[in-house]
VOPAGU-2260 file (C-alpha; in pm, 1 decimal, decimal comma):
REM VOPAGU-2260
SITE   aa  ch    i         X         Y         Z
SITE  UNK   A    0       0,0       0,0       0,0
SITE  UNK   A    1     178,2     362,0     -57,4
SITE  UNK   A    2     173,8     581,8     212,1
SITE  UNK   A    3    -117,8     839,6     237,1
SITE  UNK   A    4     130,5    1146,6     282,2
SITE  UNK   A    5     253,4    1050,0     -82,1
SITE  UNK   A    6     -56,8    1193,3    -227,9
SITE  UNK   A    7      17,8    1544,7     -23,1
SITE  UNK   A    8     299,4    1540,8    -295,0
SITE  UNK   A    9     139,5    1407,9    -564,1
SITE  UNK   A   10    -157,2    1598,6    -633,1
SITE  UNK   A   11    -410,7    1320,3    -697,2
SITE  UNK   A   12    -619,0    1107,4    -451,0
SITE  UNK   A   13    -499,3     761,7    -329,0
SITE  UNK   A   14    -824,2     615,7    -282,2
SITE  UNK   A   15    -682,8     303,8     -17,4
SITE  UNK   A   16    -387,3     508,7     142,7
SITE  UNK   A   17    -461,0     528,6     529,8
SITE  UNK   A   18    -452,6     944,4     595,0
SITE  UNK   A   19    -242,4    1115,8     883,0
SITE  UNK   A   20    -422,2    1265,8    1177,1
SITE  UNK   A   21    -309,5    1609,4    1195,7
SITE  UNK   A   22    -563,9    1790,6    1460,8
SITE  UNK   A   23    -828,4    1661,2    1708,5
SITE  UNK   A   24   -1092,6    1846,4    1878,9
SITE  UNK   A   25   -1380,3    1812,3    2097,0
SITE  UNK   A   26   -1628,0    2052,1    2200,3
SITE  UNK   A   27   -1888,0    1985,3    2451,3
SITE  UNK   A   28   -2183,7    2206,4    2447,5
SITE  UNK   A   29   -2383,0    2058,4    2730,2
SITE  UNK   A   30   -2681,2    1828,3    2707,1
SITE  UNK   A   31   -2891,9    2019,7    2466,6
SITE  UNK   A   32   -2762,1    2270,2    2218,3
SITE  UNK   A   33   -3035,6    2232,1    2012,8
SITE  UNK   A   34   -3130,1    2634,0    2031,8
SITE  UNK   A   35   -2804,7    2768,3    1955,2
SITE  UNK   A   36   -2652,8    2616,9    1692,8
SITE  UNK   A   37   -2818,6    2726,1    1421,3
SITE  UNK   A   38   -2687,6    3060,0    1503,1
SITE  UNK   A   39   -2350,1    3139,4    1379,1
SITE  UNK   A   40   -2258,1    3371,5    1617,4
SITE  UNK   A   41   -2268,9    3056,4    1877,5
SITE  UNK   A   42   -1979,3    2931,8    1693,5
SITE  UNK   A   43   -1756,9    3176,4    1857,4
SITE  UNK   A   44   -1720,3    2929,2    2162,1
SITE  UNK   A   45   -1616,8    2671,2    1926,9
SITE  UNK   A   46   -1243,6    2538,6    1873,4
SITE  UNK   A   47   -1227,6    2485,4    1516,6
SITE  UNK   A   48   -1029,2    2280,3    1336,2
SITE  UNK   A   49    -711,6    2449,2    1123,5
SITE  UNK   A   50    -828,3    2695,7     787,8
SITE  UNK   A   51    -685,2    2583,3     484,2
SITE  UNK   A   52    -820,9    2881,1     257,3
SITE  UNK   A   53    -738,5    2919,8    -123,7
SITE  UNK   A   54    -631,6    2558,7    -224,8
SITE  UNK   A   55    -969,0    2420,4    -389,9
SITE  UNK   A   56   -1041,4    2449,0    -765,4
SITE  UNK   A   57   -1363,5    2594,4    -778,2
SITE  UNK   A   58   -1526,0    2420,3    -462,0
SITE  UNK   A   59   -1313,4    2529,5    -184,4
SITE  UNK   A   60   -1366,2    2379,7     197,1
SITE  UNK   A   61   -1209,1    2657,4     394,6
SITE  UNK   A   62   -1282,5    2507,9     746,6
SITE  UNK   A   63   -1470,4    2298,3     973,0
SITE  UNK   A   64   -1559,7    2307,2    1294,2
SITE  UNK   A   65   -1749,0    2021,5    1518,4
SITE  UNK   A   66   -1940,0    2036,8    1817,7
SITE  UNK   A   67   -2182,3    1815,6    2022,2
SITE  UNK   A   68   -2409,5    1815,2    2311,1
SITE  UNK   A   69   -2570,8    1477,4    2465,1
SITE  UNK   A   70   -2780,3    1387,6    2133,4
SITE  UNK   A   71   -2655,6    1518,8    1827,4
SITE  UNK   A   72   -2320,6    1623,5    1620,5
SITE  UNK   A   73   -2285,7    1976,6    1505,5
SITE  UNK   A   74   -2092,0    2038,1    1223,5
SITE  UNK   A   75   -1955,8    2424,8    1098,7
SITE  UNK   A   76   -1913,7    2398,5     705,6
SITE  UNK   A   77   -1745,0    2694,4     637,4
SITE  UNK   A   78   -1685,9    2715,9     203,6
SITE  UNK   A   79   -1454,0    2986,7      30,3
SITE  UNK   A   80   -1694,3    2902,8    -279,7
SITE  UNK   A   81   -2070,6    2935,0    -177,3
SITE  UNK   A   82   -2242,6    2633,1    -333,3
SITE  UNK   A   83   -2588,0    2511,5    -236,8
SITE  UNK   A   84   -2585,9    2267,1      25,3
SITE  UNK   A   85   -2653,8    1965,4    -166,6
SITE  UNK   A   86   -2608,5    1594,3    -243,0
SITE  UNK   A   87   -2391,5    1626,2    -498,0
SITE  UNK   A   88   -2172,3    1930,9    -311,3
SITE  UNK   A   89   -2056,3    1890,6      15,1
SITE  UNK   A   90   -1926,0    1585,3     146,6
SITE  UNK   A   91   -1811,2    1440,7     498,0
SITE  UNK   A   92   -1654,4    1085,7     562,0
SITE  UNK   A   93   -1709,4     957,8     928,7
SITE  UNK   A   94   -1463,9     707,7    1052,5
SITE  UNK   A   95   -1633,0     596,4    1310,8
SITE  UNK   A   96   -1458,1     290,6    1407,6
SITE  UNK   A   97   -1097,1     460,7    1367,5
SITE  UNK   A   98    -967,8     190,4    1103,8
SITE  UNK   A   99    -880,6     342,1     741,1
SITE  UNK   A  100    -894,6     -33,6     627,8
SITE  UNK   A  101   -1272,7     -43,8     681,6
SITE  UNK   A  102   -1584,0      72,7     571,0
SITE  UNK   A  103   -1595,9     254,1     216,0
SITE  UNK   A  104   -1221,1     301,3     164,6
SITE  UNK   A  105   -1375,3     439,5    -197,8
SITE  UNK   A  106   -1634,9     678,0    -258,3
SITE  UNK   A  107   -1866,9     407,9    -363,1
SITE  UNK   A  108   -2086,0     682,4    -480,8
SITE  UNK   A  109   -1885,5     908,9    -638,9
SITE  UNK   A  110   -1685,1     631,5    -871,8
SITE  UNK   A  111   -1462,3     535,8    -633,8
SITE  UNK   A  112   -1275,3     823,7    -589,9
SITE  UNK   A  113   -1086,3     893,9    -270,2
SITE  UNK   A  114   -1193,3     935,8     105,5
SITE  UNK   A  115    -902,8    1089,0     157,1
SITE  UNK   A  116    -755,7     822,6     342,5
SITE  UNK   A  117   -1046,8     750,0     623,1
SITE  UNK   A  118   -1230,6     419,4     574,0
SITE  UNK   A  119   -1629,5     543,9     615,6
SITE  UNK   A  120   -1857,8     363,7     782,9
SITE  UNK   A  121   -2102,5     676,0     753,3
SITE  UNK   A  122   -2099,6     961,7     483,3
SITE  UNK   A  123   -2253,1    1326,7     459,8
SITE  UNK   A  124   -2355,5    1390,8      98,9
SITE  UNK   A  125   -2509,0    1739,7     143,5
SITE  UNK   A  126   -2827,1    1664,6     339,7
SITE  UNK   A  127   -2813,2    1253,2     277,2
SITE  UNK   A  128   -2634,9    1039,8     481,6
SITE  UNK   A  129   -2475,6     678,2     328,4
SITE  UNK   A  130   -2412,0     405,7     569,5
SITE  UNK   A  131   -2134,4     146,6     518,6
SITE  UNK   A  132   -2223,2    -121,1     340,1
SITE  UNK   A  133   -2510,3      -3,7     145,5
SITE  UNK   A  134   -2535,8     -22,5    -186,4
SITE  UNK   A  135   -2792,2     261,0    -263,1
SITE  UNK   A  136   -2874,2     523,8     -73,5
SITE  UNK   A  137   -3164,1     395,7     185,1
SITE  UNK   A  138   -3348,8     762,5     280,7
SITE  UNK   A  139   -3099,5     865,1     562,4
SITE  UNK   A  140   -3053,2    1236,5     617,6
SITE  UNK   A  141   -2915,6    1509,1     841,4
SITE  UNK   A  142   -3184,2    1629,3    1115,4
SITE  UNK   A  143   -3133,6    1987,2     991,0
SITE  UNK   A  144   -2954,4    2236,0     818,9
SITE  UNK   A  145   -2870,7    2625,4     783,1
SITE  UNK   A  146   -2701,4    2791,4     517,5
SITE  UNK   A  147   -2586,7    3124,1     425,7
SITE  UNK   A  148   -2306,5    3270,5     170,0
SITE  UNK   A  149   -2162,7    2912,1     145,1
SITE  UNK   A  150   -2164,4    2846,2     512,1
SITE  UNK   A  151   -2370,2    2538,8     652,4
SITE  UNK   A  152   -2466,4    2484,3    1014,0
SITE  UNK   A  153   -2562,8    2087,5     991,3
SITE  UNK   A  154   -2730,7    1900,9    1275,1
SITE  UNK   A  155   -2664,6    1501,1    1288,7
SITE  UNK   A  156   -2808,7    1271,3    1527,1
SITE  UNK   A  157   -2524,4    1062,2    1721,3
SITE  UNK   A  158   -2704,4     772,8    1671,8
SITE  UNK   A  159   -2725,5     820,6    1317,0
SITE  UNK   A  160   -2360,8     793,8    1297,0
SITE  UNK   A  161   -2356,2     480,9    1562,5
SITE  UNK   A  162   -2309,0     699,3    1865,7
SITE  UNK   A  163   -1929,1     653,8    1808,9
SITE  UNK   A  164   -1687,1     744,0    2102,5
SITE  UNK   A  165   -1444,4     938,0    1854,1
SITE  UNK   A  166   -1447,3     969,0    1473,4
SITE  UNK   A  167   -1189,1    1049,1    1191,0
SITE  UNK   A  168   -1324,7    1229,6     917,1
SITE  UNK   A  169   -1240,3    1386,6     613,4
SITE  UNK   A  170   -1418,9    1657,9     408,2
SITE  UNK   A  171   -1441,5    1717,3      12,5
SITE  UNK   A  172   -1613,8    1940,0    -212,0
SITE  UNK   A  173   -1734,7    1761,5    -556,0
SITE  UNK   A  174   -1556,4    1506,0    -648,6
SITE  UNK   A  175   -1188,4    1602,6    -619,2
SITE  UNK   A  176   -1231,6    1986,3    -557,1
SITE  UNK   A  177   -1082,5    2022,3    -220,8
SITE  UNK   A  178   -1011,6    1779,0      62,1
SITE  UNK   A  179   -1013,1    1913,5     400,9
SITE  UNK   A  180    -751,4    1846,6     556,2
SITE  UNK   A  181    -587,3    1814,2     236,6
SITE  UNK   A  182    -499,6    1469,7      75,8
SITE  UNK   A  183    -314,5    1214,4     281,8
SITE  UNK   A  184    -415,2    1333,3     634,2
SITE  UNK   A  185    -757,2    1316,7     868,9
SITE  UNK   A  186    -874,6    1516,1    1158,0
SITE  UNK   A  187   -1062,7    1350,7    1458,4
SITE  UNK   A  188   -1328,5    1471,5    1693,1
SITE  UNK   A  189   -1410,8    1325,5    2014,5
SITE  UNK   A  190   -1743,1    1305,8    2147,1
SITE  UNK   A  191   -1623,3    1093,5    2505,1
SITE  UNK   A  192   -1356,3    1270,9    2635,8
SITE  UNK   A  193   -1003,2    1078,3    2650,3
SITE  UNK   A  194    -965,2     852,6    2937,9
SITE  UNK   A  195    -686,8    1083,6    3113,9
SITE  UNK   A  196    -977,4    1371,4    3118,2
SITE  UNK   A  197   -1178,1    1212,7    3256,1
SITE  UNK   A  198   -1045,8    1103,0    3556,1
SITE  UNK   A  199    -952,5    1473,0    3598,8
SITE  UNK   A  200   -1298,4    1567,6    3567,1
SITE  UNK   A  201   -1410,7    1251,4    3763,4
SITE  UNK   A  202   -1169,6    1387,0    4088,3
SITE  UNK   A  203   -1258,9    1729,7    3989,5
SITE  UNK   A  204   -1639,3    1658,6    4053,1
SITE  UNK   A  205   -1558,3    1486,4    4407,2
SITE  UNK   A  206   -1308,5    1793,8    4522,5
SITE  UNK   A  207    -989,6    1554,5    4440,1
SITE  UNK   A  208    -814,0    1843,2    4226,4
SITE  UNK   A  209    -765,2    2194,7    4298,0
SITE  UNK   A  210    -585,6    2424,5    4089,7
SITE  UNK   A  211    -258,9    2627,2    4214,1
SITE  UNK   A  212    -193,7    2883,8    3961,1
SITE  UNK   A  213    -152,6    2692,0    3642,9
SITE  UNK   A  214     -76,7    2389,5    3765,2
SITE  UNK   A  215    -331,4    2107,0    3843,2
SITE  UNK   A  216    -263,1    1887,4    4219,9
SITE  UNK   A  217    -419,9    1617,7    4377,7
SITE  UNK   A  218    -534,5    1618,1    4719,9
């Protein structure tokens, strides 16, 4: 198998390379976001994930950022072109089970171009959602959507994507427009926190950690 960072390089998709993680996020919102995010200026308490602005060719993903509360996935879709949000346009591949050697490792639905090096057990096409290993699309969709200008506020149900501790994911515009991150490397997003956070919060909640200054001890 080459390796994924080859395509970096190359210019063209590897359509079985594994990617490279590059960033990972996660952004709690509390148990029920569901009357904020739809408003973009909620974002602001948001860690997004890196900008990569300028490197599309026509469809152009400048960032995404990814939040959740106890139900649902939020996802900040944030073009540099301003395309409809569509089917055919904007496109997010869910790793859900963290292994780039399974699920679709190929768009199946988009002639088997690349996934840009995530193996999908879900994918966002616009407002439908594919689930690995369909063979036609079987009437899934996002909960809801916002757009304006070419950016899209998207609302997924967890369980819709299996309720997945963490994902990888990669994003594309069209079929080869723009990857996000670009070819040969994934972001992840982590919906339970890491097990060293949360013991932290676990002795934080029973007054086992106090903070001195910057520094975190246990008493």
């Amino acid at each position: 198998m080459l390796i994924a960072t080859l395509a970096a390089f190359c210019g063209g998709p590897l359509a079985a390379s594994a990617g490279v993680l590059l960033e990972t996020r996660r952004n709690y919102m509390g148990a029920d976001w569901s009357a904020s995010w739809s408003n973009e200026a909620s974002w602001a308490a948001v860690t997004p994930y890196s900008a990569e602005p300028g490197d599309g060719l026509g469809g152009e993903i400048d960032q995404i950022s990814m939040a959740h509360d106890d139900t649902n996935l939020y996802i900040f879709f944030d073009e540099g072109s301003a395309f409809n949000y569509d089917a055919g346009n904007q496109f997010i591949f869910f790793d859900t089970d963290l292994n780039p050697l399974t699920g679709n490792t190929a768009d199946f639905w988009w002639w088997n171009s690349s996934t840009g090096g995530v193996g999908a057990e879900h994918t966002m096409y616009g407002w439908a959602l594919w689930h690995y290993p369909d063979t036609s699309w079987g009437g899934d969709s996002v909960n809801d959507s916002v757009s304006n200008a070419g950016n899209h506020l998207i609302q997924i149900a967890l369980s819709k994507l299996g309720n997945p501790s963490s994902f990888d994911f990669t994003g594309r515009m069209f079929g080869t427009d723009d990857y996000y991150p670009n070819v040969g490397f994934n972001h992840r997003y982590n919906v339970v926190p890491e097990p060293a956070t949360i013991v932290l919060l676990a002795m934080s909640a029973i007054g086992g950690l106090t903070v001195v200054g910057r520094r975190r001890r246990i008493v």
